[in-house]
N, C-alpha and C positions, 0 to 999 in steps of 0.2 A: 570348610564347607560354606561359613556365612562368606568367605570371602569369593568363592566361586559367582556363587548366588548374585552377591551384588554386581560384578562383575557382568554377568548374564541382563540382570534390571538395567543397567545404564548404558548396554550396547543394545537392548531391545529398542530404549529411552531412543537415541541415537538414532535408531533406522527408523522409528515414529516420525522423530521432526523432521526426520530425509524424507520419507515419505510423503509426507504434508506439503512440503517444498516443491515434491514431484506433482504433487495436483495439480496444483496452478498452473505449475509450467506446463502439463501435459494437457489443460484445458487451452491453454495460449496456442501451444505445438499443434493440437488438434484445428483448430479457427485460424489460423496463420495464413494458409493455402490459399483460404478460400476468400474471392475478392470480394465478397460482401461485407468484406470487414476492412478497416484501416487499423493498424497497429503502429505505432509504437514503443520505441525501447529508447530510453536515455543511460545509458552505461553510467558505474560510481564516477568512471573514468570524465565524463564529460562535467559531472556533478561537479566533482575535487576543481577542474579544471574552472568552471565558473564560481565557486566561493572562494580560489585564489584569487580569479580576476577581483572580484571583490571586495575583498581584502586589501590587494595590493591595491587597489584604486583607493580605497577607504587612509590608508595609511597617507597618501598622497598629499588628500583633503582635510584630513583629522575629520572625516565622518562617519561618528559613531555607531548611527544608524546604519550604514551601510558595511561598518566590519564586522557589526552583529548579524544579518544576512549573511554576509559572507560564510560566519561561522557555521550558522545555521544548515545552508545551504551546503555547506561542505559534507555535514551529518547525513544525507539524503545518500544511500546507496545503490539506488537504480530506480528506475520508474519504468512501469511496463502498462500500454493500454490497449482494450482491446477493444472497438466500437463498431457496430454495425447499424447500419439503418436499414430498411424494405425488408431486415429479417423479423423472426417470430423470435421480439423480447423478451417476453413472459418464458417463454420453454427455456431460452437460454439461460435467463434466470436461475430457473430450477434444475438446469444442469449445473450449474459453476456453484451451485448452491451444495447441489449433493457432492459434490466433488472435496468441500470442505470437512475437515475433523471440527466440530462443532466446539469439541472441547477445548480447542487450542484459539479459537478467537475470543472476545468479548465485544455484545453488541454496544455499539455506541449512540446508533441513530437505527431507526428500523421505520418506513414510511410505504405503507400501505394502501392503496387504496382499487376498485376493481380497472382501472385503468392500467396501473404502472406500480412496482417496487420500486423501493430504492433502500441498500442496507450500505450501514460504514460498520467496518468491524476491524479491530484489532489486534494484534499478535503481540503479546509482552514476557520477556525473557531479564531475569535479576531486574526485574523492576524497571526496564525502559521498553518504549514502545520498538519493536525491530521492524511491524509492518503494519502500513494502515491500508486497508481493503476496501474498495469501494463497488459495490454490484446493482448496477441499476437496469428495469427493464421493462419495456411495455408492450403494447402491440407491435410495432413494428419498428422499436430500435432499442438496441442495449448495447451496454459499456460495462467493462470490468478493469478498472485502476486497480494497481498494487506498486504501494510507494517503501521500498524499503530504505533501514537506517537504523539510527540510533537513539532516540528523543526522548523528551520528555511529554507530558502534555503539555506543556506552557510554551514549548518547541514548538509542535502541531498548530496551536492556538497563534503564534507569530507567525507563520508562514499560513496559514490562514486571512491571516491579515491585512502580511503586506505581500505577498508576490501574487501572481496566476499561476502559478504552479499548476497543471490539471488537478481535478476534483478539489482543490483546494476551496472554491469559492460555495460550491456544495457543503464542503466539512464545516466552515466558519457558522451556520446555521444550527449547527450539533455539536460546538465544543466542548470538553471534558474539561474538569479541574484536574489538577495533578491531586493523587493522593496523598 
């Protein structure tokens, strides 16, 4: 019976995180259409493909700096953005907001004020970061980044640093330590 039990716990577990996965994307799928938005998708595929250039270019030159990017960049599993301006920020805010399981992020950065939000939040699985969320919004423009992969903070903090990565320059102002 316990072993039923668990059984039942960790495919319930299982359609949670599908679930949670299905938010976003079905926030994205819903705002896609519609041309007040410019969107954004960088595939793992294009990721992989520039932290090999990277590398291979790094190995060329013996620079370090740049096979560490490379590596870094490799970790990065897709980037998805979604940006609109002349729309109503604030509401959409508060939609892509309700859209989240609360429990599955951790805030990082939370910036308030009666103009504009702006939140950085987290997704961490065995102890690395898998997604960092970015949700900003005001009168009349908002943006929802979601950067996935496999990091550390000290990751997020270097890619912060040194690329423009989208929302990256955002994030560098609310860095995390690694635990």
């Amino acid at each position: 019976m316990k072993k039923w039990i668990s059984i039942m716990v960790l495919v319930m577990m299982a359609f949670a995180a599908q679930a949670q996965d299905d938010a976003i994307v079905k926030f994205f799928s819903k705002h896609m259409e519609n041309e007040e938005f410019s969107r954004v998708y960088i595939s793992p595929k294009m990721m992989q493909m520039a932290g090999g250039f990277l590398k291979s270019s790094a190995k060329d030159s013996d620079d370090e700096d740049a096979q560490e990017m490379g590596e870094l960049i490799s970790k990065v599993k897709g980037i998805r953005i979604l940006s609109g301006e002349k729309v109503d920020g604030k509401a959409l805010y508060d939609e892509a907001m309700g859209t989240l399981a609360h429990n599955k992020y951790e805030d990082l950065m939370d910036v308030q004020d009666k103009e504009s939000s702006l939140k950085f939040m987290v997704r961490e699985e065995n102890g690395k970061v898998v997604e960092l969320l970015m949700i900003s919004g005001s009168n009349n423009e908002f943006t929802l980044l979601s950067m996935l992969g496999n990091f550390t903070y000290q990751d997020l903090n270097i890619l912060a640093e040194k690329t423009d990565l989208p929302g990256m320059n955002e994030y560098s102002s609310g860095k995390k330590k690694d635990k």
